[in-house]
MIDRENKE-559074 format. One record per residue (C-alpha): residue number from 1; x, y, z. Coordinates in steps of 0.25 Angstrom, whole numbers, m for minus. Each point is the difference from the previous one (the first is absolute). Example, Ala and Ser with C-alpha at 12.3 -4.5 7.8 and 13.67 -1.06 7.14 Angstrom:
residues 2
1 49 m18 31 .
2 6 14 m2 .
***
This chain:
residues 481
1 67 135 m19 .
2 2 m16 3 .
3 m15 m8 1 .
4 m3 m7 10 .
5 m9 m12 m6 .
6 m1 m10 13 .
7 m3 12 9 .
8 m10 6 m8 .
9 m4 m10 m3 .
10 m4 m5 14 .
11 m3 13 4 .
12 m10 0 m12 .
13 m9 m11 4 .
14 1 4 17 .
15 m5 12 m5 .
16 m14 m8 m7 .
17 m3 m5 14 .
18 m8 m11 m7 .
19 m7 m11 10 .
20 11 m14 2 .
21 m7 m11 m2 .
22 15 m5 m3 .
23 12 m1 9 .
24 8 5 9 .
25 m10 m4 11 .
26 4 13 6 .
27 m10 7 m10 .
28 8 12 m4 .
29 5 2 16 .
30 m13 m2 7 .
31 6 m12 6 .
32 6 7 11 .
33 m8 11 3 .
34 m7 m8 8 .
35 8 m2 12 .
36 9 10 8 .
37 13 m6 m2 .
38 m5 m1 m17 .
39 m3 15 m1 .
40 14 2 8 .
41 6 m9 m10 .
42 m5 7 m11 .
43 1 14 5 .
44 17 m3 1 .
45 m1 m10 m12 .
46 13 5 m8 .
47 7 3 14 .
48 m1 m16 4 .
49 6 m3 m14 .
50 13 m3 8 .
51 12 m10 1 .
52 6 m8 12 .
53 2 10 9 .
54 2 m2 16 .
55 m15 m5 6 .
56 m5 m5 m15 .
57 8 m15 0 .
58 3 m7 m12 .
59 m9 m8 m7 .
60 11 m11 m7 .
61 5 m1 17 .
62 m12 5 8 .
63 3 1 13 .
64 m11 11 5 .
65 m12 6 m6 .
66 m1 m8 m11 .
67 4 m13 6 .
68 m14 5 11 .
69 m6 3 m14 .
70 2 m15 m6 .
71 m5 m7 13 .
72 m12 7 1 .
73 m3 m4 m16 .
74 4 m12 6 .
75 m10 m3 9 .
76 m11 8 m7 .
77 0 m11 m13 .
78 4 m12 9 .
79 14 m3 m10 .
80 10 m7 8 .
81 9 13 m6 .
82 m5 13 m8 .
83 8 8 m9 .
84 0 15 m6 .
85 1 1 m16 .
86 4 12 m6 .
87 1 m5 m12 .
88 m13 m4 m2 .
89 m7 m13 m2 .
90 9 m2 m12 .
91 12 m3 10 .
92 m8 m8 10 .
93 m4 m8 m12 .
94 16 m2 m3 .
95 3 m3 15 .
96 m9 m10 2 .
97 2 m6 m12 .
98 17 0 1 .
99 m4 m4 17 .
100 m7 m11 m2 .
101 7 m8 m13 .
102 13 m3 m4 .
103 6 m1 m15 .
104 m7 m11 m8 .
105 m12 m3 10 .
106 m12 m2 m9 .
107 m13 10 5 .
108 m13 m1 m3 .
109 m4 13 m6 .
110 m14 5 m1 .
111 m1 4 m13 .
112 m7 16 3 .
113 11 4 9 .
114 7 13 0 .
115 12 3 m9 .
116 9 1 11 .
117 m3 m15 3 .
118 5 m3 m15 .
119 12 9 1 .
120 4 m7 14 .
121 m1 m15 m6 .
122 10 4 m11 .
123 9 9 10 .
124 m1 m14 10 .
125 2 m9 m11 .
126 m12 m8 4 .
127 m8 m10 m7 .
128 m15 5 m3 .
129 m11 m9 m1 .
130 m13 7 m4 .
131 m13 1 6 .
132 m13 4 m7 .
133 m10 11 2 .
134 m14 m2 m2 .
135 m6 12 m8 .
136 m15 3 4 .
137 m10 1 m11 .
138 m9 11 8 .
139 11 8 3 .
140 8 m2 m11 .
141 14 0 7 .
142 9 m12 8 .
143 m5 m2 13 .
144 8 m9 7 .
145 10 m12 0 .
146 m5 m13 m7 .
147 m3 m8 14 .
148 m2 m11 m9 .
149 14 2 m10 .
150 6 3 13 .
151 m4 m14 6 .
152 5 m7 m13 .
153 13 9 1 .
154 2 m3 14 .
155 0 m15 m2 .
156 8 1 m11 .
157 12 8 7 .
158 1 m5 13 .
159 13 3 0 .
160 m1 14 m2 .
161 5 11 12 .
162 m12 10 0 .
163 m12 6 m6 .
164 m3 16 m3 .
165 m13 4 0 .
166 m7 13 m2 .
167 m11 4 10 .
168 m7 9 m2 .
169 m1 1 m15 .
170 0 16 m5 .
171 m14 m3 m2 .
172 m2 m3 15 .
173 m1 m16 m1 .
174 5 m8 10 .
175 3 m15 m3 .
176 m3 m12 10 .
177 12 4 6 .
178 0 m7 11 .
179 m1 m14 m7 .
180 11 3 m8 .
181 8 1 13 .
182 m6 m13 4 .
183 2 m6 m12 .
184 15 5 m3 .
185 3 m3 17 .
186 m3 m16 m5 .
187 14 0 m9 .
188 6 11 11 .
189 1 9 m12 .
190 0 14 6 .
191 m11 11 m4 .
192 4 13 m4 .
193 m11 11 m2 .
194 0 15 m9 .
195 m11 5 9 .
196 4 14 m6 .
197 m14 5 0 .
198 m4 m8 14 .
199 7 11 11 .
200 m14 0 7 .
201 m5 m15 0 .
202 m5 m6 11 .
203 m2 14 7 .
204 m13 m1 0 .
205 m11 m15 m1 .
206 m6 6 m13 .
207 15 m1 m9 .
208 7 m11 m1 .
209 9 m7 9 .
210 14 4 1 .
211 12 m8 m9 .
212 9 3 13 .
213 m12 m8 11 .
214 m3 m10 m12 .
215 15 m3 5 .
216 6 1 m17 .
217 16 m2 2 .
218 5 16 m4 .
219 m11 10 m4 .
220 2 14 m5 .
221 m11 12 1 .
222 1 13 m7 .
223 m5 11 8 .
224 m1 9 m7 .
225 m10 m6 m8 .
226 m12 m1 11 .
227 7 6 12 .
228 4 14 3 .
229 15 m1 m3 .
230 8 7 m12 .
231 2 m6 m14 .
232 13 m11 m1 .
233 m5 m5 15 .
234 m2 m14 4 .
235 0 m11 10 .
236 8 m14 1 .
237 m6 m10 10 .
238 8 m12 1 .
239 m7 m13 6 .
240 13 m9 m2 .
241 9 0 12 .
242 11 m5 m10 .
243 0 9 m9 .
244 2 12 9 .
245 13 0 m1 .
246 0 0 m15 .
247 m11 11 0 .
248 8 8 10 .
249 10 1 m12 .
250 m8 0 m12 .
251 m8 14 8 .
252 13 7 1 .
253 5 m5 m13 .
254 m12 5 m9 .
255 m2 13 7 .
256 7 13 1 .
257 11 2 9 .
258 m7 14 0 .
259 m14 m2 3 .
260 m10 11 1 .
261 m5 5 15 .
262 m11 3 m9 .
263 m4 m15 m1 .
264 3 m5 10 .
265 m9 11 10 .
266 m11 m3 m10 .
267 1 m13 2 .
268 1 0 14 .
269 m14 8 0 .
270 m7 m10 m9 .
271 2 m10 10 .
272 m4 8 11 .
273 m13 4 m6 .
274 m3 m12 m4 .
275 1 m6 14 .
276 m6 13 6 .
277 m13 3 m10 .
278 1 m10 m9 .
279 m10 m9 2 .
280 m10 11 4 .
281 3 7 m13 .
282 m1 m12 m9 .
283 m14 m3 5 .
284 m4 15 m4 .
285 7 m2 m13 .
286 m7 m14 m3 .
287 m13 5 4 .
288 1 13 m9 .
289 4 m9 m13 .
290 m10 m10 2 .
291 m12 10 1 .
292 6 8 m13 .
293 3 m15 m6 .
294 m14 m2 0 .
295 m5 12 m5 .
296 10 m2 m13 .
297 m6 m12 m2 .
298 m14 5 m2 .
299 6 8 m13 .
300 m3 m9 m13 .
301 14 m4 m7 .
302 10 1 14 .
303 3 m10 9 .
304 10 0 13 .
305 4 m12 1 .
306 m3 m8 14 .
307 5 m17 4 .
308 m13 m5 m6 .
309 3 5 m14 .
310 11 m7 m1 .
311 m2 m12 9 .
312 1 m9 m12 .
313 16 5 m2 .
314 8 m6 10 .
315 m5 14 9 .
316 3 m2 15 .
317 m1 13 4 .
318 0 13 m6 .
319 5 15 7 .
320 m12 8 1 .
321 10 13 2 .
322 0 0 m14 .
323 m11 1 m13 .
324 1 m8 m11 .
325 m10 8 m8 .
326 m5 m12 m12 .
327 m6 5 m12 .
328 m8 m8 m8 .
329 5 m6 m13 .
330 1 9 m11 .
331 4 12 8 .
332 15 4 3 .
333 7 1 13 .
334 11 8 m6 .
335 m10 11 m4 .
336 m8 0 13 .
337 13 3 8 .
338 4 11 m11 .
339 m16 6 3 .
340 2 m1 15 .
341 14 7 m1 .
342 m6 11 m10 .
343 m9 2 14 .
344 11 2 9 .
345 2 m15 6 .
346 11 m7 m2 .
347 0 m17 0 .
348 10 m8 3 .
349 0 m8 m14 .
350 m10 m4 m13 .
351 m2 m12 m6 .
352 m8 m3 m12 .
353 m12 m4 8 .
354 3 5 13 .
355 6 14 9 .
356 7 m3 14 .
357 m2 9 13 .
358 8 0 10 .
359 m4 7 14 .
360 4 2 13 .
361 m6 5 15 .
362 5 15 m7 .
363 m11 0 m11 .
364 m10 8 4 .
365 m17 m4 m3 .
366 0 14 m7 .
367 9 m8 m12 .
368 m6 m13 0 .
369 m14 8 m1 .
370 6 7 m13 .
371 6 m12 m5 .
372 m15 m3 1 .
373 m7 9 m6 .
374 11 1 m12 .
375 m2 m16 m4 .
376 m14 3 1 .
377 1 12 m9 .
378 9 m8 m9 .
379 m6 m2 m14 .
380 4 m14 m4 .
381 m2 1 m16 .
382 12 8 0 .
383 9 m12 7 .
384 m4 m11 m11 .
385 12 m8 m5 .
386 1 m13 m9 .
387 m2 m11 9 .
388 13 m6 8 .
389 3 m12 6 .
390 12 m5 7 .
391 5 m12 m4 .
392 4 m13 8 .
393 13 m6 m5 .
394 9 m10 5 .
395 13 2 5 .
396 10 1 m11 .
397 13 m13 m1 .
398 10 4 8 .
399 15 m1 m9 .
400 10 7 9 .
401 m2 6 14 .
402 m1 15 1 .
403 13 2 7 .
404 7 m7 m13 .
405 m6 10 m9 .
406 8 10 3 .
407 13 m5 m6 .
408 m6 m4 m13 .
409 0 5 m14 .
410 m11 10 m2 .
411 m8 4 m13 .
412 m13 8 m4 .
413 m10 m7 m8 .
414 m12 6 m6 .
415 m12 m8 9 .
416 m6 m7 m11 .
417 14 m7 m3 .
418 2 m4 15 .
419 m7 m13 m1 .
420 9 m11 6 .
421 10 10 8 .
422 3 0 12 .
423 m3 13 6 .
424 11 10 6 .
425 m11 9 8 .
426 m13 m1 7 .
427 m11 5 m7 .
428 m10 6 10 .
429 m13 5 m4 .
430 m4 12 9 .
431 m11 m1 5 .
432 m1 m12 4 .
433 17 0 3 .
434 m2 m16 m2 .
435 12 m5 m9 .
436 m3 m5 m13 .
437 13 m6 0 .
438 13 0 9 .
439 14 1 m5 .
440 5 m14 m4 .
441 m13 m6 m4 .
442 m5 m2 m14 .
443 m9 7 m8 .
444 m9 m10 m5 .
445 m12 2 m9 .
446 m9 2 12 .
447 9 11 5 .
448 2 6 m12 .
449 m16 1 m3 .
450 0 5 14 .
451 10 12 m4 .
452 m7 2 m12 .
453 m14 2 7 .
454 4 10 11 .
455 9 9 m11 .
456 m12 0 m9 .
457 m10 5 10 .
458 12 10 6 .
459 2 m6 12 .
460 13 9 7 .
461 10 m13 m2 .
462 13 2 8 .
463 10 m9 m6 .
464 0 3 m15 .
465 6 11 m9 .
466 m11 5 m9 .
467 m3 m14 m9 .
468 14 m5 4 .
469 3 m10 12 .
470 14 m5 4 .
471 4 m14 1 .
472 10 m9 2 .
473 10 m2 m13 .
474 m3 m15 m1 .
475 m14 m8 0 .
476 m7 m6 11 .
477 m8 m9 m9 .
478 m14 m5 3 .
479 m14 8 m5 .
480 m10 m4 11 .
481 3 m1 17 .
***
């Protein structure tokens, strides 16, 4: 009898019914149980999985429903033109990025942007110059963009087309966003925003403001990530009359010409509870996390992080839909979030310091008071770890642009042998997912030590092949940035 591991597999962890402090924001279908048309939705879900029939238009030429759709998503976010993604914030990040720059424009890159952002500035042939991150000593994890680096950047490459920025952070912290704009708007260098985890700003005066009213050039929000749409859904907003055009394409381009009625219905329905409940049911939701947040505080060793504890890190604003549940030093996030899902909770993702939730106006109080009483039950002697500390480390000499690597002659090297190369991959510690070092940039001693001291202290490193790293089959010269 063949196996079915996906299925089963799915069909294994539904069947837990373990409490989603993680996304979807649908929380396991609750989502649109609480509307007519969502339980309708749901009662024919696998009946709307349908194709471009008669009365169900065309989403790469829409001339009826969903051309209504898009206006109304429109209007609701205040873009001068909104789009549907299917295929998730990943191809929004490609289609902004392939929009707004042509080959060779150089783009100031924050340097704790998705992997997508990397993969479209070698796909656009651009030429990155990078932003730092400052790394929070409390939280033990980046924070935000460098506003200071980013000033000295900025003054250094006026020339440059754009700026990408992350906002929020997957911890939830938002950057002074809309003095980057201000800033960048000096130079006319347009503002692109991965607001992947930011759907539901600006719904409500207690989240931050919204990338799309701070008037950024193209942003894109996931959906599914805080709002009540299915996985691989997301929204384009676009700012810049001129680039409509291109993005009109680039839509159409990155998407499937077979889009799923799936997505789109549940993305047509996250827009309209937003705009119907929304702000009503964020101020229930907000109210119900601060109360429990302060509670949690009162247990010795755990802290949800709030603005003033990390006022001092370039914090302008944090998303109170979300925990950032601190531990003291000493004690592991890693093991906190393995106790919490030994108790039928899932998180969103662990640090060595640190475990993200993520909720939604679905979350019931019944979960948040069992997350509660769970933390408080939690026996912090069994979490203890060696002490571990990110590390701040400068951005590494840049030898080739990443686009250029491709071509060249690769090798493995054993790490410890890598001094002086020039790097063929990015080398990503996850968590935080801040590269250590680009591909095309040198390994210097720094770099190296900084390699070293994450692999030693087991740190998930994407990039490297157990002790090996692959390079470029010359040297880039130079020990020190």
């Amino acid at each position: 009898m063949s196996e079915l591991p996906i299925l089963e597999g799915i069909l294994k962890y539904v069947e837990k019914d373990n409490i989603r402090f993680c996304t979807p924001g649908h929380k396991g279908g609750r989502g649109f149980l609480n509307t007519p048309i969502g339980k309708e939705f749901m009662e024919h879900f696998l009946a709307c999985d349908i194709t471009e029939v008669e009365g169900t238009d065309n989403l790469h030429n829409p001339q009826g429903i969903i051309k209504k759709s898009l206006e109304l998503l429109t209007k609701f976010y205040g873009s001068k033109k909104s789009y549907f993604l299917v295929n998730g914030s990943t191809s929004g990040n490609l289609i902004m990025m392939f929009s707004s720059f042509k080959e060779g424009d150089k783009v100031l890159i924050e340097r704790n942007c998705h992997r997508s952002i990397f993969n479209a500035i070698i796909m656009r042939k651009l030429k990155p110059v990078y932003v730092n991150n400052k790394v929070s000593d409390k939280l033990n994890a980046p924070v935000c963009i460098d506003l200071e680096h980013f000033l000295k950047v900025l003054d250094e490459n006026k020339d440059a087309k754009g700026i990408v920025v992350t906002y929020p952070n997957y911890y939830g912290m938002c950057c002074n966003l809309k003095y980057v704009i201000e800033q960048a708007r000096k130079y006319d260098i347009k503002v692109l925003v991965d607001a992947a985890h930011g759907a539901h700003f600006g719904i409500h005066k207690d989240l931050p403001k919204s990338a799309v009213k701070l008037n950024a050039d193209m942003v894109v929000t996931s959906t599914h990530k805080t709002l009540s749409s299915l996985t691989q859904t997301s929204y384009l907003h676009v700012n810049n009359k001129e680039d409509i055009e291109k993005a009109d394409f680039y839509v159409s381009a990155f998407s499937s010409t077979s889009p799923s009625y799936l997505f789109l219905g549940s993305m047509d329905y996250a827009r309209y509870y937003l705009e119907t409940c929304g702000e009503k049911e964020y101020e229930k939701l907000l109210s119900m996390l601060n109360f429990y947040r302060n509670k949690i505080n009162l247990i010795e060793g755990i802290n949800v992080i709030s603005k003033d504890d990390v006022k001092q890190s370039s914090i302008y604003d944090i998303d109170n839909t979300r925990y950032v549940i601190n531990l003291e030093k000493g004690y592991s996030g890693y093991l906190l979030g393995d106790y919490l899902r030994e108790n039928n909770i899932d998180v969103e993702m662990s640090d060595h310091s640190n475990v993200v939730l993520i909720f939604s106006p679905f979350n019931e109080e019944w979960e948040i008071k069992k997350l509660y009483n769970v933390l408080r039950e939690c026996d912090l002697n069994k979490l203890k770890i060696e002490e571990f500390n990110l590390l701040n480390y400068d951005i590494p000499l840049m030898a080739y642009m990443p686009f250029e690597v491709m071509d060249k002659k690769k090798e493995y090297v054993n790490i410890k042998n890598s001094l002086g190369r020039i790097s063929a991959v990015n080398v990503v510690p996850y968590p935080p997912g801040v590269p250590i070092i680009n591909m095309g940039e040198v390994i210097s001693d720094r770099i190296l030590n900084a390699i070293c001291y994450y692999k030693d202290r087991g740190v998930d490193i994407l990039g490297l092949e157990e002790n090996k790293i692959e390079v470029i089959d010359e040297f880039g010269g130079g020990r020190n940035e």
